[in-house]
C-alpha positions as CSV (number, residue, x, y, z in Angstrom):
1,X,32.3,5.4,-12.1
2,X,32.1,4.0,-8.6
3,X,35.6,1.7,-7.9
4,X,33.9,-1.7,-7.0
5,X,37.0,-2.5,-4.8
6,X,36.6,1.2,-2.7
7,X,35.1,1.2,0.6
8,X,32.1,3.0,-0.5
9,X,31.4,0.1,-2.9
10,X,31.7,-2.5,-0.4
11,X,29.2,-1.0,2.0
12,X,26.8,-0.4,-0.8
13,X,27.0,-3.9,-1.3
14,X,26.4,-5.0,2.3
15,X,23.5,-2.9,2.6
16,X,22.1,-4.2,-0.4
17,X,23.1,-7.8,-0.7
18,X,19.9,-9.5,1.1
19,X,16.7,-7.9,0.3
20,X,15.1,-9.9,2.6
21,X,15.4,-8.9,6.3
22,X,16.1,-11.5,9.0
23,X,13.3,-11.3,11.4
24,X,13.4,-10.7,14.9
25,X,14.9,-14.0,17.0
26,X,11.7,-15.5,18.7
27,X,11.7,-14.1,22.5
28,X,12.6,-16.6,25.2
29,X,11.3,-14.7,28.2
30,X,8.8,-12.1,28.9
31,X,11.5,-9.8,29.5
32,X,12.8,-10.4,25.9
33,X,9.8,-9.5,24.3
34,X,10.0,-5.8,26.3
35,X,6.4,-6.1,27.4
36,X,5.1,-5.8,30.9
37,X,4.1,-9.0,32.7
38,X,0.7,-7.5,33.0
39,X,-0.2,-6.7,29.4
40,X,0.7,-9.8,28.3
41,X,-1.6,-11.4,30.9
42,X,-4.2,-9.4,29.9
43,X,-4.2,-10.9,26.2
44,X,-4.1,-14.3,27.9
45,X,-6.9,-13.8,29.9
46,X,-8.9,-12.3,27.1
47,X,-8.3,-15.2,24.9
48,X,-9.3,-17.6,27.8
49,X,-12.5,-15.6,28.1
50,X,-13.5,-15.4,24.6
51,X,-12.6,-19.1,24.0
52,X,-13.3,-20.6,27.2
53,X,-10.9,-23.5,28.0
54,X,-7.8,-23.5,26.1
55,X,-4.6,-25.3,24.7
56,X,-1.4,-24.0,25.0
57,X,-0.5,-24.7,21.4
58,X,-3.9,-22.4,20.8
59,X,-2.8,-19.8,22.9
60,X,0.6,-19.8,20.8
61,X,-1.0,-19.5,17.8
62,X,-3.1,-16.5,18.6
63,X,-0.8,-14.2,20.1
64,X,1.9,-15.0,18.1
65,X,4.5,-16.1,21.7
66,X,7.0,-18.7,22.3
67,X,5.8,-21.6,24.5
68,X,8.3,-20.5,27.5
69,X,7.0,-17.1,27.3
70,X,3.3,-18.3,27.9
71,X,4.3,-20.3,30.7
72,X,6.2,-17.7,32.5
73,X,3.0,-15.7,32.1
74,X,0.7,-18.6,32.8
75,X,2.5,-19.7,35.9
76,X,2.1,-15.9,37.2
77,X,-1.3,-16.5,36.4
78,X,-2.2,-19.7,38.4
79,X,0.0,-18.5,41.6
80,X,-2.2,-15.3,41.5
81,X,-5.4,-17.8,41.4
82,X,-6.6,-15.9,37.6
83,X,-6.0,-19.2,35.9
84,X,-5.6,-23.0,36.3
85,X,-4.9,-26.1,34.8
86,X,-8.5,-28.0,33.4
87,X,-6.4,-30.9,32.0
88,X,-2.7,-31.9,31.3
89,X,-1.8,-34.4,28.8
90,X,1.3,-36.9,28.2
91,X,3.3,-33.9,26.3
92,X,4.6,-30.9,28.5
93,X,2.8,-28.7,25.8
94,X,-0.3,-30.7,25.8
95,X,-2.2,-28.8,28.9
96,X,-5.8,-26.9,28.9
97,X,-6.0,-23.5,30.4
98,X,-9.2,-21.9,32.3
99,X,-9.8,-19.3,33.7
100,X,-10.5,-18.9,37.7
101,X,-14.1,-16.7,39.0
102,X,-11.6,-14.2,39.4
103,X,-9.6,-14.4,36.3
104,X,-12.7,-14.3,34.7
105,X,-14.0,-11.1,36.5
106,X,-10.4,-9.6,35.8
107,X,-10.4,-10.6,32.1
108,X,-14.4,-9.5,31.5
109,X,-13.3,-5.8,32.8
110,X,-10.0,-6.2,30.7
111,X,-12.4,-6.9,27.7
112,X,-14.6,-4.2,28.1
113,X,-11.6,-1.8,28.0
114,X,-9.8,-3.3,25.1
115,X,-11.2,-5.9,22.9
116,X,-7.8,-6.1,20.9
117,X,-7.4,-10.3,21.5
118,X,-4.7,-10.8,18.6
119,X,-0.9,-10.6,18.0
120,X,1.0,-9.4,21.0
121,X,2.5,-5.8,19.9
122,X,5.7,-5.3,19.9
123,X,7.8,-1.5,21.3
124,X,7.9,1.2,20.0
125,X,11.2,1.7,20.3
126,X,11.7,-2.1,18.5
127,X,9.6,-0.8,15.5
128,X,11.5,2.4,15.1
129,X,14.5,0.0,14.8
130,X,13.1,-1.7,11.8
131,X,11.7,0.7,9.9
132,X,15.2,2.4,9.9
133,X,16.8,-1.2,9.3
134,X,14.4,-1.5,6.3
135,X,14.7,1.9,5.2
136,X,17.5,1.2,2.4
137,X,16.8,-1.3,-0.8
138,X,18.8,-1.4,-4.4
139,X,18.2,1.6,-6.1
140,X,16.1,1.5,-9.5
141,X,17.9,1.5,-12.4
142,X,17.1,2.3,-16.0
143,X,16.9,-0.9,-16.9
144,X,14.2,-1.8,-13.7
145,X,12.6,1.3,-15.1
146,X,12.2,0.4,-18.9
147,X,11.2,-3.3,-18.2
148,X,8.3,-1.9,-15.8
149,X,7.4,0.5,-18.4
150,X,7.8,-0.5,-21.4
151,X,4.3,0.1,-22.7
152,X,3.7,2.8,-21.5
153,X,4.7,4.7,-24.2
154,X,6.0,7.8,-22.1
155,X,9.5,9.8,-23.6
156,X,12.9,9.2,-22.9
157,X,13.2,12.4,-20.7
158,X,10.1,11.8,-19.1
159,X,11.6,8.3,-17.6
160,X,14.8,9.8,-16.9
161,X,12.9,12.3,-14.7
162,X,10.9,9.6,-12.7
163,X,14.1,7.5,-12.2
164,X,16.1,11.0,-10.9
165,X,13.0,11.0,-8.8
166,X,12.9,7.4,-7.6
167,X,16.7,7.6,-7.2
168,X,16.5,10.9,-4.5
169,X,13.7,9.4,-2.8
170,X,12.4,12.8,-2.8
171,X,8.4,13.3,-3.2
172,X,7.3,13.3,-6.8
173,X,4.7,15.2,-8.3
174,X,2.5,13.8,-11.4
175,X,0.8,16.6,-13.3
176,X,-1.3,16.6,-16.7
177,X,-4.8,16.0,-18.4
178,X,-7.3,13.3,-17.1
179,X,-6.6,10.4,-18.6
180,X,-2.7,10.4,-19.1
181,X,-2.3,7.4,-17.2
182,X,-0.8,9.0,-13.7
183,X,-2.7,6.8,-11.1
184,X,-1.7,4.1,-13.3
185,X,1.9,5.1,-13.5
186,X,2.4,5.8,-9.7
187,X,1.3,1.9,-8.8
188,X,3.3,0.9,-11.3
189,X,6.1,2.7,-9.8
190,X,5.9,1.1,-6.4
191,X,5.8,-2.8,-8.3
192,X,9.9,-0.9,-8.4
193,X,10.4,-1.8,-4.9
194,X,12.4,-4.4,-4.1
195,X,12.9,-6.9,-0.9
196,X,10.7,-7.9,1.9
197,X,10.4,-6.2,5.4
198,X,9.1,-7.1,8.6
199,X,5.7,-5.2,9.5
200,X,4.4,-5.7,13.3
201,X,0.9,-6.9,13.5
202,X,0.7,-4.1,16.3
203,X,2.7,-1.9,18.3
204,X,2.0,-0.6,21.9
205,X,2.4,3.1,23.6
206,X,1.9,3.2,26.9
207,X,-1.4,0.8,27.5
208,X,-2.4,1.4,24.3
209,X,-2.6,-0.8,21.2
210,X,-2.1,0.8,17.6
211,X,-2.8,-2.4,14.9
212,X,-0.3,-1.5,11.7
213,X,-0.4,-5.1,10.1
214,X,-3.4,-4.8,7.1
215,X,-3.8,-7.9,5.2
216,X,-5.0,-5.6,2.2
217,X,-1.7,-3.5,2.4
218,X,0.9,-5.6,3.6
219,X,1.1,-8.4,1.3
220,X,2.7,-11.9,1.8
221,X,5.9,-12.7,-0.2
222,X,5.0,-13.5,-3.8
223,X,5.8,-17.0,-5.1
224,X,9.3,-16.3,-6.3
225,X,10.2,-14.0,-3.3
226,X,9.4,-17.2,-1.3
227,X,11.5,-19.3,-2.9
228,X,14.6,-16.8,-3.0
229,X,14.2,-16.8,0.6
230,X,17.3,-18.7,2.5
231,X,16.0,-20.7,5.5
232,X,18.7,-19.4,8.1
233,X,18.3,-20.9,11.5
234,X,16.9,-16.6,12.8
235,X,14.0,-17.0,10.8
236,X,13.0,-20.4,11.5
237,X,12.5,-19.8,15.2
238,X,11.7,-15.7,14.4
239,X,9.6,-13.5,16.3
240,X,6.1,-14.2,14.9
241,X,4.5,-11.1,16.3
242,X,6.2,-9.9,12.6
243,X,5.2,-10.6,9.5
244,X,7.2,-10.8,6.4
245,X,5.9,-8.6,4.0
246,X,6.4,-7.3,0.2
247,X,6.9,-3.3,0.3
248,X,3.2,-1.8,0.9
249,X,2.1,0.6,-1.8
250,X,-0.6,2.7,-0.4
251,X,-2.9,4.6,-2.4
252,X,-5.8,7.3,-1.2
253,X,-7.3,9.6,-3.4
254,X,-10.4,12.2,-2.9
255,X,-11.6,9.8,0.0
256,X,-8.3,11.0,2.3
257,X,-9.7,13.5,5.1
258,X,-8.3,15.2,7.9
259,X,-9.6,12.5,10.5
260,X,-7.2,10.3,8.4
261,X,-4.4,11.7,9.5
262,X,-3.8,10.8,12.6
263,X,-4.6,7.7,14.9
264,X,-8.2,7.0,14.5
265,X,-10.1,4.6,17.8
266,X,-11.6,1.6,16.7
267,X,-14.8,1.3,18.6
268,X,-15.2,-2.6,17.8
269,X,-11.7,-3.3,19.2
270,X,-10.9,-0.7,21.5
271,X,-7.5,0.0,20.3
272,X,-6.0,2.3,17.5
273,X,-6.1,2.2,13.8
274,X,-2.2,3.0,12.6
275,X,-3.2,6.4,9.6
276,X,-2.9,5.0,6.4
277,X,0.9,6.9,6.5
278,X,2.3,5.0,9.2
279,X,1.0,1.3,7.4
280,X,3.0,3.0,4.1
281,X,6.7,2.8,6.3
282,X,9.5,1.6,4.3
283,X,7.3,1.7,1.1
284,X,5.0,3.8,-1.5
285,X,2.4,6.2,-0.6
286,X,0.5,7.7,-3.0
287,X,-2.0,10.6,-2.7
288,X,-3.9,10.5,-6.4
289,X,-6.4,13.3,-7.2
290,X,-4.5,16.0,-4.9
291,X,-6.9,18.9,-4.7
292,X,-9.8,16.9,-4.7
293,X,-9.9,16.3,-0.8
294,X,-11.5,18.0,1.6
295,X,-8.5,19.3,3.2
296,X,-7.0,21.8,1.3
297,X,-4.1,20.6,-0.7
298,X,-1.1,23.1,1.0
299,X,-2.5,22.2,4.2
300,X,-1.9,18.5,3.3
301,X,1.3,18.8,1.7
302,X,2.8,20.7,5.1
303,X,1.3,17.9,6.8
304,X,3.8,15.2,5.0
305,X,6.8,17.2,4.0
306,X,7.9,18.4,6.6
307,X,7.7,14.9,8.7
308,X,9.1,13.6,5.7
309,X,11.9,15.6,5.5
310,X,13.0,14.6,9.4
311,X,11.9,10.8,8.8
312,X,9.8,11.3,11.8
313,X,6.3,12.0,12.4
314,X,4.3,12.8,15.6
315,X,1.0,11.0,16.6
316,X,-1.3,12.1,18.9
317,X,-3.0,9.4,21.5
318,X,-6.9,10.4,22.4
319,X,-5.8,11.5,25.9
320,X,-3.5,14.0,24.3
321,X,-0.3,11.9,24.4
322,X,2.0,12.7,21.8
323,X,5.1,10.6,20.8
324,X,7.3,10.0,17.5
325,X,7.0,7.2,15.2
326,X,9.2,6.6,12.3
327,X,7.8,8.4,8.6
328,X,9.8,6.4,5.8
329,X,8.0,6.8,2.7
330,X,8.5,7.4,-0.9
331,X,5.5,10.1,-1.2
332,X,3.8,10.1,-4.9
333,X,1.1,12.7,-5.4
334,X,-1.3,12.9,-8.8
335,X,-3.3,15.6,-9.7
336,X,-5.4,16.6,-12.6
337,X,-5.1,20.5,-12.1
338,X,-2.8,23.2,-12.7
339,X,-0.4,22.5,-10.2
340,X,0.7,26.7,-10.0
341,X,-3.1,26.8,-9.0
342,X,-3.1,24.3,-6.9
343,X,0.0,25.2,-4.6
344,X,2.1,28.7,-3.9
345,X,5.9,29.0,-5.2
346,X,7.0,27.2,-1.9
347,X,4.8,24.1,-1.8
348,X,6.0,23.6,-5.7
349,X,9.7,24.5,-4.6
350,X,9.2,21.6,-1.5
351,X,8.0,19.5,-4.1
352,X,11.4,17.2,-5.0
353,X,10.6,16.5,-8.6
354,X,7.6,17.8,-10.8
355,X,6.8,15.3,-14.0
356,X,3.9,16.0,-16.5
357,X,2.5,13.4,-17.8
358,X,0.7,14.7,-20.9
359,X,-0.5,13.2,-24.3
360,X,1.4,10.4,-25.9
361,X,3.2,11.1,-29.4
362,X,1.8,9.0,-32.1
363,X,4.3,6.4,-32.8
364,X,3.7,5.7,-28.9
365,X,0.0,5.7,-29.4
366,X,-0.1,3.5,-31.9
367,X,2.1,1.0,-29.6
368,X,-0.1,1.1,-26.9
369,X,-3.4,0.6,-28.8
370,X,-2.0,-2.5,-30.7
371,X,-0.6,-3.8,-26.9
372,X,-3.6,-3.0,-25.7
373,X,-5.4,-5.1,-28.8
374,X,-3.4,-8.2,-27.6
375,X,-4.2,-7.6,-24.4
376,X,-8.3,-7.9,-24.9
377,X,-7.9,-10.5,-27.7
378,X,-9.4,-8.3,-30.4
379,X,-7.2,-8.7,-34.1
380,X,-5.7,-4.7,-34.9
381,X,-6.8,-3.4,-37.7
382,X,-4.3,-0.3,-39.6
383,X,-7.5,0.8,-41.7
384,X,-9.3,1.2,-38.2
385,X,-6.5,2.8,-36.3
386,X,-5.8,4.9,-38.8
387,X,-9.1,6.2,-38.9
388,X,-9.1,6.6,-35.0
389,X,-6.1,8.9,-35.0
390,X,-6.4,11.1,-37.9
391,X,-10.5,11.2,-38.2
392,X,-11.6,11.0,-34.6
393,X,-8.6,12.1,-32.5
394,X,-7.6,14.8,-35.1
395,X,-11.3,15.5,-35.8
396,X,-12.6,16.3,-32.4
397,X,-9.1,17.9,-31.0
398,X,-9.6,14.6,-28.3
399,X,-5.5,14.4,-27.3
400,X,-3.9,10.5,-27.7
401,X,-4.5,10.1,-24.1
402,X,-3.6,6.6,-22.6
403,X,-6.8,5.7,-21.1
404,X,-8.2,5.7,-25.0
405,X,-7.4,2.5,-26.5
406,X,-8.4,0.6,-22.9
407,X,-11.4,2.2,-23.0
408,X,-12.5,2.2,-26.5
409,X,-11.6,-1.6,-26.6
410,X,-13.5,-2.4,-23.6
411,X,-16.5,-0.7,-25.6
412,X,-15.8,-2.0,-28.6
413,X,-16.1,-5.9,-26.9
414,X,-19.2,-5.1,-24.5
415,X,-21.1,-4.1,-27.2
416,X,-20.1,-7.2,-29.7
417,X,-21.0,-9.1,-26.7
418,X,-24.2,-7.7,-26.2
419,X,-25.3,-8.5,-30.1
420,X,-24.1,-11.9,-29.5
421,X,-21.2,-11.4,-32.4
422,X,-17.0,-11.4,-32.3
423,X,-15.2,-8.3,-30.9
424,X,-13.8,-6.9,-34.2
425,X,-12.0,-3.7,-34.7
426,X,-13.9,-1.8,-37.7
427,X,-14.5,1.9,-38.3
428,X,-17.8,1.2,-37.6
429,X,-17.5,-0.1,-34.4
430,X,-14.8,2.6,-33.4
431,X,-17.5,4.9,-34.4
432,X,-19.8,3.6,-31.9
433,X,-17.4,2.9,-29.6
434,X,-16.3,6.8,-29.5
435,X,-20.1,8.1,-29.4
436,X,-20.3,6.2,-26.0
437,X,-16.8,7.4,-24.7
438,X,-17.1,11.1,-25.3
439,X,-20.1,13.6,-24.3
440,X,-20.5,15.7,-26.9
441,X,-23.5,18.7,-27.9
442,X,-23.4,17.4,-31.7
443,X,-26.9,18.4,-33.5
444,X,-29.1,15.9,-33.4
445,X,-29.7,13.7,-36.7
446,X,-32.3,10.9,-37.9
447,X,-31.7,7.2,-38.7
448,X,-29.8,8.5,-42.1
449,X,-28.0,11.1,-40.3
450,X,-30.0,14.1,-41.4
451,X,-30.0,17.0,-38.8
452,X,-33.3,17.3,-37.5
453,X,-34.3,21.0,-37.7
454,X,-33.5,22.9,-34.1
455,X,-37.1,23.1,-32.8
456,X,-38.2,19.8,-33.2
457,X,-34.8,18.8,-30.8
């Protein structure tokens, strides 16, 4: 048992203590923000040129700068005769930007370059900072477990196993029969992760943008994370070229290809598209349906492990650049195949933890079908489930997958709704319900359930 007074103790608690990261002060000065002079008058001038005459406030808003930073930038601008002022009002803040015939002959050839007219990106080196700031959060316990899954039905050892996993931080392997609940299990898994971090709308290399921020991925704070945060005077004036996000869990299945791997251009905005590994930094990423893709599935697993391993990746830019970015992920793969055909002894031996995730016993079945009852509304019948298990599970050799009772349910209350008549759980509609699920070669019968003879099928 750890000695809560020891050193070690103490440090865990620092680095644990607040799960929400301050964000980066807001930048006072161009030189603060550690972006040339010129890039940052490039977004300026494209959002002039888009917009046409504009407010400072406005200007604020869309690239995410302090005041004093657009004016150091702005007054750069007019003494190089690319802008002026096209009205001042009462406040200092209150003044209307345009563009000169040369700013606008500037800015039309910066737009055809690079249509990126968001965020300003922060460095590289600032984002490598944060993801490894980020990198550490309180470690799942069994209890986090248990509460997450608690109707899932799954064993004892087979939590035990995913916590060892989740603990390591290692990559984690999902095996077993379609249906077992894996792709279900692994987003469950990453609704584990706690805190908020601070994702960059974009980051720059060189002269070129990569966007990371994706408002599908990297969610705001959820109503109670908002209200556990503590208003410190850093993150009222922060650095809003950050947002502050929940942990991302990203999920790609059979759609993942080997284009996805790397940077990919963005034709409409002529910057970079962060790969859907990078946008999964300091969080989940989860590759269902491994051996599905295109790319073979060793081939995919050297691509990960081994950056995962070093906590670094390398990215390639479409000139051939190459340069490191940070690769801190907790790496989830599902697969419905034989994982010894699948991979060689040394992919499997790479592999941190290996979990199968099979049939559920029937004590757990039964649990999950009457959870699942509640769950669509439907009043559980013993007579009914019953018969499921020991007639039409037994019956048919159909294992007590997990995806059953959802789907039998679901059946079970689309076709009560089609007939206009209450959802009720019945043999008879279990019976129908199961004919739909399962494709089966049964003979053929009549309206009374006499076989027809073969050649009349």
């Amino acid at each position: 048992m750890l000695d809560l007074d020891s050193p070690l103790a103490a440090a865990q608690s620092d680095a644990y203590a607040d799960p929400a990261p301050a964000l980066p002060p807001q930048p006072k000065s161009v030189r603060e923000t550690g972006l040339e002079q010129q890039l940052i008058a490039e977004l300026i001038a494209k959002a002039i040129f888009v917009s046409g005459k504009t407010h400072l406030p406005m200007l604020t808003t869309r690239l995410r700068l302090s005041i004093n930073v657009l004016r150091e930038v702005l007054d750069f601008m007019v003494a190089e005769h690319l802008a002026e002022i096209a009205w001042r009002g009462e406040s200092d803040i209150d003044v209307q930007y345009q563009l000169t015939a040369a700013g606008k002959q500037r800015a039309g050839a910066w737009f055809e370059r690079c249509r990126y007219v968001g965020p300003a990106p922060v460095t590289l080196d600032a984002y490598r900072a944060a993801v490894e700031r980020q990198s550490a959060q309180p470690p799942v316990t069994a209890d986090d477990l248990a509460a997450e899954l608690v109707d899932d039905g799954l064993a004892p050892a087979v939590r035990e196993q995913l916590g060892a996993a989740l603990y390591s931080g290692r990559a984690l392997l999902l095996y077993g029969p379609p249906g077992g609940g894996k792709s279900t299990l692994a987003r469950k898994l990453g609704r584990l992760q706690q805190g908020l971090i601070a994702v960059p709308y974009a980051v720059v290399v060189g002269q070129e943008i990569i966007q990371v921020h994706d408002t599908t991925l990297h969610l705001p704070p959820s109503p109670l994370q908002a209200m556990q945060e503590r208003p410190t005077p850093e993150r009222r004036s922060s650095d809003l070229r950050w947002a502050l996000c929940r942990r991302p869990v990203v999920m790609l299945g059979a759609e993942l290809s080997e284009d996805m791997l790397d940077l990919r251009p963005d034709v409409h905005s002529g910057c970079h598209q962060a790969p859907p590994h990078l946008k999964a930094n300091n969080g989940l990423f989860i590759i269902d349906d491994l051996g599905r893709q295109r790319l073979a599935a060793g081939a995919l697993l050297n691509r990960y492990l081994e950056p995962l391993a070093r906590g670094l990746d390398q990215l390639s830019l479409q000139g051939g650049q190459q340069f490191t970015v940070p690769f801190d992920v907790t790496l989830v793969l599902a697969t419905n195949l034989d994982p010894a055909a699948l991979l060689d002894a040394s992919a499997l031996r790479r592999l941190g933890y290996k979990v199968r995730i099979g049939a559920l016993g029937e004590a757990s079945y039964r649990q999950l079908f009457r959870q699942q009852c509640r769950v669509a509304g439907i009043a559980c019948d013993d007579v009914a489930l019953r018969y499921l298990i020991e007639e039409l599970h037994r019956g048919s050799g159909q294992p007590l997958l997990a995806c059953h009772p959802r789907e039998l349910l679901g059946r079970i209350a689309d076709f009560a709704g089609f007939s206009g008549a209450e959802a009720r759980l019945t043999v008879a509609a279990l019976d129908q319900a199961w004919s739909s699920l399962f494709a089966t070669c049964a003979p053929a019968t009549d309206e009374r359930g006499r076989q027809w003879p073969e050649s009349i099928v």
